[in-house]
C-alpha positions as CSV (number, residue, x, y, z in Angstrom):
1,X,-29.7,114.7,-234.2
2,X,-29.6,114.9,-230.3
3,X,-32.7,114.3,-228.7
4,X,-31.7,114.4,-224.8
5,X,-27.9,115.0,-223.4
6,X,-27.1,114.5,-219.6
7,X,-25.0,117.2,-218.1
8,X,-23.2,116.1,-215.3
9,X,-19.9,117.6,-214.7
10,X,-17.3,117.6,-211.6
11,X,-15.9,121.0,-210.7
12,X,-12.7,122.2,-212.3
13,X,-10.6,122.6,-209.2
14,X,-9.2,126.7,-208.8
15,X,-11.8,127.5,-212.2
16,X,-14.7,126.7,-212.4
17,X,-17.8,125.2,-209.6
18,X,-19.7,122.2,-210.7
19,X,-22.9,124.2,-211.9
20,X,-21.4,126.9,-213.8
21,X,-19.2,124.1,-216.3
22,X,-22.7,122.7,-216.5
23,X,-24.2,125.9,-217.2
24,X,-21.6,126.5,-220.2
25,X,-21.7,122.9,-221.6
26,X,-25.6,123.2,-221.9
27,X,-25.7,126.8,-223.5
28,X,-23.4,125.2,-226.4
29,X,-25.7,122.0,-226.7
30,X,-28.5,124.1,-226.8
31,X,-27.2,126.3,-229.5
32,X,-26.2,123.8,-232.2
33,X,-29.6,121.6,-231.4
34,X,-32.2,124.2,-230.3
35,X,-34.8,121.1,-230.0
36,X,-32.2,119.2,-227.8
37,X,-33.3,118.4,-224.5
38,X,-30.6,119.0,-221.7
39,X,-30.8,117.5,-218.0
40,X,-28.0,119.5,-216.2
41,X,-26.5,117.6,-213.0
42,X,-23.8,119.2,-211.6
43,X,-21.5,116.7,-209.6
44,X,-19.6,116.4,-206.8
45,X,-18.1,113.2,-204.9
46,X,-18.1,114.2,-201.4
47,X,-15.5,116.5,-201.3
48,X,-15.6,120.5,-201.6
49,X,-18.2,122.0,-203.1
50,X,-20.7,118.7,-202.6
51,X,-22.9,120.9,-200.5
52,X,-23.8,123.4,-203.2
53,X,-24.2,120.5,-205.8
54,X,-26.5,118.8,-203.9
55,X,-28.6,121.5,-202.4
56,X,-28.4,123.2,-206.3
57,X,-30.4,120.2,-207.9
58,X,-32.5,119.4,-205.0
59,X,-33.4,122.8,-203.9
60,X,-33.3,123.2,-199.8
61,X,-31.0,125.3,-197.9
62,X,-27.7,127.1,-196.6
63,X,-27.1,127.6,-193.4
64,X,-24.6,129.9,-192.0
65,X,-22.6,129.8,-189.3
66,X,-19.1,129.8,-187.7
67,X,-16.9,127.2,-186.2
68,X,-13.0,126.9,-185.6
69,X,-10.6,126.0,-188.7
70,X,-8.3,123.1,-188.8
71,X,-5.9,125.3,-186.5
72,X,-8.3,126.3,-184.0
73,X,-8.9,130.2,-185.8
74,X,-13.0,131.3,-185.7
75,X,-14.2,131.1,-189.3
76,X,-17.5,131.1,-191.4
77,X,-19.0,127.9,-192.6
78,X,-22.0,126.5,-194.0
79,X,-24.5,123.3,-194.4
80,X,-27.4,122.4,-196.6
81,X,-30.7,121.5,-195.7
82,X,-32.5,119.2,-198.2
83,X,-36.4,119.9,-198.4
84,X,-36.6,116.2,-197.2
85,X,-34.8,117.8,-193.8
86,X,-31.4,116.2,-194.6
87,X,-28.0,118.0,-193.3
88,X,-25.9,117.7,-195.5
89,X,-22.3,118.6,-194.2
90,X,-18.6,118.9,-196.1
91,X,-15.5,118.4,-194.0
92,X,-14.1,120.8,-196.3
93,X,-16.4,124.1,-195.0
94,X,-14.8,123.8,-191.4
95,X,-11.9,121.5,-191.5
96,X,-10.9,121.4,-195.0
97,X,-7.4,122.4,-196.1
98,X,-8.1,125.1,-198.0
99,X,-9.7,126.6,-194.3
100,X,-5.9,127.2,-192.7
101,X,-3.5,129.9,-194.1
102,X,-0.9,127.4,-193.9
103,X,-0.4,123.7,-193.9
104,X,-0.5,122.3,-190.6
105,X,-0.5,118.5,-190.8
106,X,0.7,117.7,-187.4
107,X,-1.9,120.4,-185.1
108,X,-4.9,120.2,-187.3
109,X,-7.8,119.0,-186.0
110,X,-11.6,118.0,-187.2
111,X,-13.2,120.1,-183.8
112,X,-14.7,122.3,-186.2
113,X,-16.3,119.4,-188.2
114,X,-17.9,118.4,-185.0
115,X,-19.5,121.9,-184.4
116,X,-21.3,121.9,-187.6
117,X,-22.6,118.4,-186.3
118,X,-23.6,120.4,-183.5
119,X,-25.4,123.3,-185.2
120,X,-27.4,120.7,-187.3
121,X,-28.6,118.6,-184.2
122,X,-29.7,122.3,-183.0
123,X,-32.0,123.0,-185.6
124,X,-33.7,119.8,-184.7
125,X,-32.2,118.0,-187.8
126,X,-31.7,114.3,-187.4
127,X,-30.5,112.8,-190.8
128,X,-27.3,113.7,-191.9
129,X,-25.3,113.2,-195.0
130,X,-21.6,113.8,-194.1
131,X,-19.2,114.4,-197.5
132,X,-15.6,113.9,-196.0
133,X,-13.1,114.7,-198.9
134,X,-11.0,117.7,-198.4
135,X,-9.8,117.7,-195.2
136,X,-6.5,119.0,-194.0
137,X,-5.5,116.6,-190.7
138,X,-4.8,113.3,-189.6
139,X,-6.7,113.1,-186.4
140,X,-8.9,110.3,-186.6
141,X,-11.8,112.1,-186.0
142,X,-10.9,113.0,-182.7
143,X,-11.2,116.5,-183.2
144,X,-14.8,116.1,-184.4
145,X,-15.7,113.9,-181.3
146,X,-14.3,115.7,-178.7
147,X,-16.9,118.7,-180.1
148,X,-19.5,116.3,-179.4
149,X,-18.4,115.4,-175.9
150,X,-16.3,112.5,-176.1
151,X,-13.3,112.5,-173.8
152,X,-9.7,111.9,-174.6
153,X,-7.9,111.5,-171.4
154,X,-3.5,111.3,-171.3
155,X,-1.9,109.6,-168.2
156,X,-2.0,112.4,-165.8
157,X,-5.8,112.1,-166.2
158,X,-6.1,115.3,-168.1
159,X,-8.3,115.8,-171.0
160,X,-7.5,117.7,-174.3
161,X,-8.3,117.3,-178.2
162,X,-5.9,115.7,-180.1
163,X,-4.6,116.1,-183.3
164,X,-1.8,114.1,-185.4
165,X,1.1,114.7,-183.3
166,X,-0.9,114.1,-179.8
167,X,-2.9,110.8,-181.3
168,X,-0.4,108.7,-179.3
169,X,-0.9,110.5,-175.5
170,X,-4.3,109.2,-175.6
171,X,-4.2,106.4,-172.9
172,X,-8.1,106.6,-172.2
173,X,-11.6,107.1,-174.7
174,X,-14.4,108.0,-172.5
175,X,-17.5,108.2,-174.4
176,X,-20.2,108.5,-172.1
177,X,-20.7,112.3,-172.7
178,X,-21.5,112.4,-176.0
179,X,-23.9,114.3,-177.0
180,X,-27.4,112.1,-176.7
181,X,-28.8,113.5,-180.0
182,X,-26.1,111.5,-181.8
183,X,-27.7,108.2,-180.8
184,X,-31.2,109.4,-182.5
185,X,-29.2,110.1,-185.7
186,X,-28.5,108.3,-188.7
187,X,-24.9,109.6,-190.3
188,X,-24.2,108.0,-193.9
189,X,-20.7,109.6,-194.8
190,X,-19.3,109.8,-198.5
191,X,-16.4,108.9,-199.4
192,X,-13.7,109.0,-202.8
193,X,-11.5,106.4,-201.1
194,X,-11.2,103.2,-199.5
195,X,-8.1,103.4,-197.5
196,X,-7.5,101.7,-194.1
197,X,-6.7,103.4,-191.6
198,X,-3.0,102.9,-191.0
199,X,-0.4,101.1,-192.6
200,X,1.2,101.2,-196.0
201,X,-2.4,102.1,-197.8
202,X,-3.6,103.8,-194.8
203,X,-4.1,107.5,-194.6
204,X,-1.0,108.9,-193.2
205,X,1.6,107.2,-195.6
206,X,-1.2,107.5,-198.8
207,X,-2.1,111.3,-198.1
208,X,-0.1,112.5,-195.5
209,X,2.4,114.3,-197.7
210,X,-0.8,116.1,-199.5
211,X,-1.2,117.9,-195.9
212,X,2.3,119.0,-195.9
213,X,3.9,115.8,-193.6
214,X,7.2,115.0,-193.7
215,X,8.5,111.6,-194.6
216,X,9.4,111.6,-190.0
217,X,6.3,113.4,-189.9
218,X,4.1,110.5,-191.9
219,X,5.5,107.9,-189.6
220,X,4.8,109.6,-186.8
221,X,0.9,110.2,-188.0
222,X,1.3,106.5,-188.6
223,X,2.1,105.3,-185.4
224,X,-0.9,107.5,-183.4
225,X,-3.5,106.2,-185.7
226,X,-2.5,102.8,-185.2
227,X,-2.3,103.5,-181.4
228,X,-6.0,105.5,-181.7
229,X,-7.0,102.2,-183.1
230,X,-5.8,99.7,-180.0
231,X,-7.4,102.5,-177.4
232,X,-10.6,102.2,-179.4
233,X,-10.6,98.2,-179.2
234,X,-10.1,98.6,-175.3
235,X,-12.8,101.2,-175.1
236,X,-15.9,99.6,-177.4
237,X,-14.4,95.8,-177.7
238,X,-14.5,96.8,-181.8
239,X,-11.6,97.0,-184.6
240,X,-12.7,99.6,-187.3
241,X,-9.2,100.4,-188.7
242,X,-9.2,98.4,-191.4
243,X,-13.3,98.9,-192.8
244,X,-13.1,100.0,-196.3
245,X,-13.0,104.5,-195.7
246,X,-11.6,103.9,-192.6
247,X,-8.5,106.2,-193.6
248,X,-10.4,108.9,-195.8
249,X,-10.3,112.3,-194.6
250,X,-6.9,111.7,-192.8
251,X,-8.8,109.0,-190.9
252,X,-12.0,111.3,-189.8
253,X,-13.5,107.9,-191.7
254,X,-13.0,106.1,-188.7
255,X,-14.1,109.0,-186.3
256,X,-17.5,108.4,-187.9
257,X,-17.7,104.6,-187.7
258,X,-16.8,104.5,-184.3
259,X,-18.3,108.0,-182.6
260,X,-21.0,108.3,-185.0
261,X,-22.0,104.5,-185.9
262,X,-22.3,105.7,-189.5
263,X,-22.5,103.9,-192.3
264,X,-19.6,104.8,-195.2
265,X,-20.8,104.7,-198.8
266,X,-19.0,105.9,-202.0
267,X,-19.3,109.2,-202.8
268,X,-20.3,109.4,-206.1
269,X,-22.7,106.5,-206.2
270,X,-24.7,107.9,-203.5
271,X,-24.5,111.2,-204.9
272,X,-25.8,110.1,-208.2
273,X,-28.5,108.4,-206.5
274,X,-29.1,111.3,-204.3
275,X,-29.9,113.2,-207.5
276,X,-31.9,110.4,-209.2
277,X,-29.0,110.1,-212.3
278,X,-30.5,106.9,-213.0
279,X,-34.2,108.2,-213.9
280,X,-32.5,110.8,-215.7
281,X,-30.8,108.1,-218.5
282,X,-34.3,107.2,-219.5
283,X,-34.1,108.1,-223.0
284,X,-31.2,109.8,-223.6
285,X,-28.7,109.9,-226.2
286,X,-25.6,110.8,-224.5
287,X,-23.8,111.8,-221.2
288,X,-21.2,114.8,-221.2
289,X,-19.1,114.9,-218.2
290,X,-16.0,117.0,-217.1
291,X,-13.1,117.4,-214.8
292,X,-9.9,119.6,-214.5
293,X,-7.9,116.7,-214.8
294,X,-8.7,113.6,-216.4
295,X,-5.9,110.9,-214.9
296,X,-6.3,107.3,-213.5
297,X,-7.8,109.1,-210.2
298,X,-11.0,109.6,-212.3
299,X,-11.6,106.2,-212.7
300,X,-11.2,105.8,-208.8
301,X,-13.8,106.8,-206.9
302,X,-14.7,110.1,-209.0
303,X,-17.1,111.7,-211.2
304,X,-16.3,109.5,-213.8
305,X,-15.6,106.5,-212.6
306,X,-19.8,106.6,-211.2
307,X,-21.2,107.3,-214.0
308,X,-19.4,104.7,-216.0
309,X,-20.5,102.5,-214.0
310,X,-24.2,104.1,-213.9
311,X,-24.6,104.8,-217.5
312,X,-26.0,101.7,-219.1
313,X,-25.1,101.8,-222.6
314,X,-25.0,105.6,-223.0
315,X,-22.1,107.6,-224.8
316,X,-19.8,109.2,-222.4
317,X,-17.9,112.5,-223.6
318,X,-15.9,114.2,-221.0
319,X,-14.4,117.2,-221.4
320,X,-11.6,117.8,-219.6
321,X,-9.1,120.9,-218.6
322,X,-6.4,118.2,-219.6
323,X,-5.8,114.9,-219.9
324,X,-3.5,112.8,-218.6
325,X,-4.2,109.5,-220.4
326,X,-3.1,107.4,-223.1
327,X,-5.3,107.5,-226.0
328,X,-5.1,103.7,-226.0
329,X,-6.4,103.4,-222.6
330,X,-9.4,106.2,-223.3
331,X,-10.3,103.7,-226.4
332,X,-10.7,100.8,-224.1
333,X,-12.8,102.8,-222.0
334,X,-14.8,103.6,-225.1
335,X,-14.5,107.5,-224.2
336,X,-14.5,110.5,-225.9
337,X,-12.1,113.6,-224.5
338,X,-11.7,116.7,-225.6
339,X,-9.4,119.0,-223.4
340,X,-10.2,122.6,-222.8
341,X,-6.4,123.8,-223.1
342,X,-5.6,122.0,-226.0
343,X,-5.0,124.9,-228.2
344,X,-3.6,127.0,-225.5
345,X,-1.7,127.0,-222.2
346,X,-3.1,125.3,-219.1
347,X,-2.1,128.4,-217.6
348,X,-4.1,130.4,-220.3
349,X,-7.2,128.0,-219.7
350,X,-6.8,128.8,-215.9
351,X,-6.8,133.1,-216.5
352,X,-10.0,132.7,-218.5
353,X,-11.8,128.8,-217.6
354,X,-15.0,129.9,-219.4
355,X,-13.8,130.8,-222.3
356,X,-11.6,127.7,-223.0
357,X,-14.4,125.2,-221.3
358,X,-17.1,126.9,-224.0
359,X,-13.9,126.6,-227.3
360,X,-13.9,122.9,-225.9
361,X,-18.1,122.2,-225.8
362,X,-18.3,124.0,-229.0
363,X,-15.8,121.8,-230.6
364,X,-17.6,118.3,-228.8
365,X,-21.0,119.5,-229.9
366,X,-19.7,119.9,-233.9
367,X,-17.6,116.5,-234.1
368,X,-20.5,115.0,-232.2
């Protein structure tokens, strides 16, 4: 018998959110073992859809508002508000590359990133959780700090907010508008990757193409954020490019070390701390996790990888749109997968995602 199952599933990108694969995962648990405790914890790791997780197991709330896409077009976007008075912030809402009708990996900026920032500080809110996965440019951050009054000055003296292509006209950083309420703030920013910021694992060559760059194009992103980088040591006497995160979010990482003198974590670590995973284990019998894709990314800085490494002892069963591991490898990891398109299509599993993610629990529940 099952006395006490964790919940704690990702999203299923395009399907399904974090909550609702919960939502169907418990309902099936719940049905073969009526007397079956279930702790739902939806997940996220800092990238789209982490403000809904969060503020969905904590309670707190969503703020509205509206703030310029990755291309400079007015769009909605929200925050959360924990009831402990923490913002916390996705890149993804304003800046995120899902926000832009079209890739645009050499114009896009973070500005709007930088404006939710702003709207935060407005409501008198001082601690800020920033999740940075998601985004659609490579601009250092520079976007997001020019929002908050930093200057970016080319040789004729003129000011303007760069993005990829424009990284390299910077000649001066002048940081003594920014906005004051950023030095009363503490910023801790998570992160699914610990890229540096340029080079051959840095975030132009390693994610660049995901935007939409070019193999020219890459180079090109390359080259500014390693020229951001020697303009930043002239202008604070510091070298951040190469800090662990430095090059997540197309380098908006290093945007926060150096405008924001945040502190980068993991993102799912701190999430499952956030949401007191730990406390949770107390007791129970097994963990059930899930993912659209289940590849050697999920044992990176996912989901998955965290609560491996969090689950001390406990059975892990993940269930999965598909996998794309070797059943050998899944052994050694001592997990259990069941895949939600197994008997179907991944295209079928897409046109109806609750439907094959409750064929899959059912089938996990019974052979467990």
């Amino acid at each position: 018998m099952l006395h006490k199952v964790i919940v704690a599933p990702d999203s299923f990108k395009g399907s399904l959110t974090a909550a609702q694969a919960a939502d169907i995962i418990a309902e099936e648990i719940v049905a073969a073992y009526p007397s079956c405790e279930v702790v739902k914890i939806p997940l996220a790791d800092g990238g789209e859809g982490s403000v809904e997780t969060i503020i969905s197991v904590l309670g707190g709330d969503i703020v509205q508002t509206s703030v310029l896409s990755p291309h400079e077009r007015e769009i909605a976007a929200h925050y959360g508000i924990t009831p402990e008075g923490t913002a916390i912030l996705e890149v993804a809402q304003s800046s995120g590359i899902t926000r832009q009708s079209k890739l645009n990996p050499m114009i896009s900026n973070t500005y709007g990133f930088g404006q939710l920032i702003l709207h935060a500080l407005d409501q008198g809110l001082r601690d800020f959780l920033l999740c940075i996965g998601g985004s659609a440019s490579t601009d250092g951050g520079c976007g997001m700090a020019a929002a908050l009054g930093v200057r970016f000055i080319d040789e004729n003296g003129i000011d303007f907010v760069p993005s990829g292509e424009s990284l390299e006209r910077i000649t001066q950083i002048d940081m003594t508008g920014i906005d004051r309420r950023i030095a009363e703030s503490t910023f801790t920013v998570l992160s699914d990757v610990t890229n540096p910021l340029f080079g051959s694992e840095g975030a132009a060559l390693v994610f660049g193409p995901q935007k939409g760059a070019s193999p020219q194009q890459v180079l090109q992103l390359d080259s500014g954020l390693h020229h951001l980088s020697e303009v930043v040591i002239k202008a604070i006497g510091q070298d951040y490019s190469q800090d662990l995160g430095a090059g997540a979010a197309g380098g908006l990482g290093f945007g926060c070390l150096v405008f924001l003198n945040a502190r980068l974590e993991s993102g799912i670590d701190s999430i499952l701390d956030l949401l007191n995973f730990h406390e949770h284990l107390v007791d129970a019998d097994l963990i059930i996790t899930g993912e659209g894709k289940l590849d050697e990314q999920s044992f990176s800085g996912k989901a998955l990888s965290g609560i491996m490494r969090s689950a001390q002892g406990v059975p892990i069963v993940v269930i999965c749109g598909v996998c794309d591991m070797e059943q050998e490898t899944l052994d050694d990891y001592n997990l259990v997968v069941f895949e939600a398109s197994e008997n179907s299509s991944i295209a079928q599993s897409f046109a109806d995602p609750e439907q094959s993610l409750r064929q899959a629990a059912q089938k996990a529940v019974v052979l467990i």
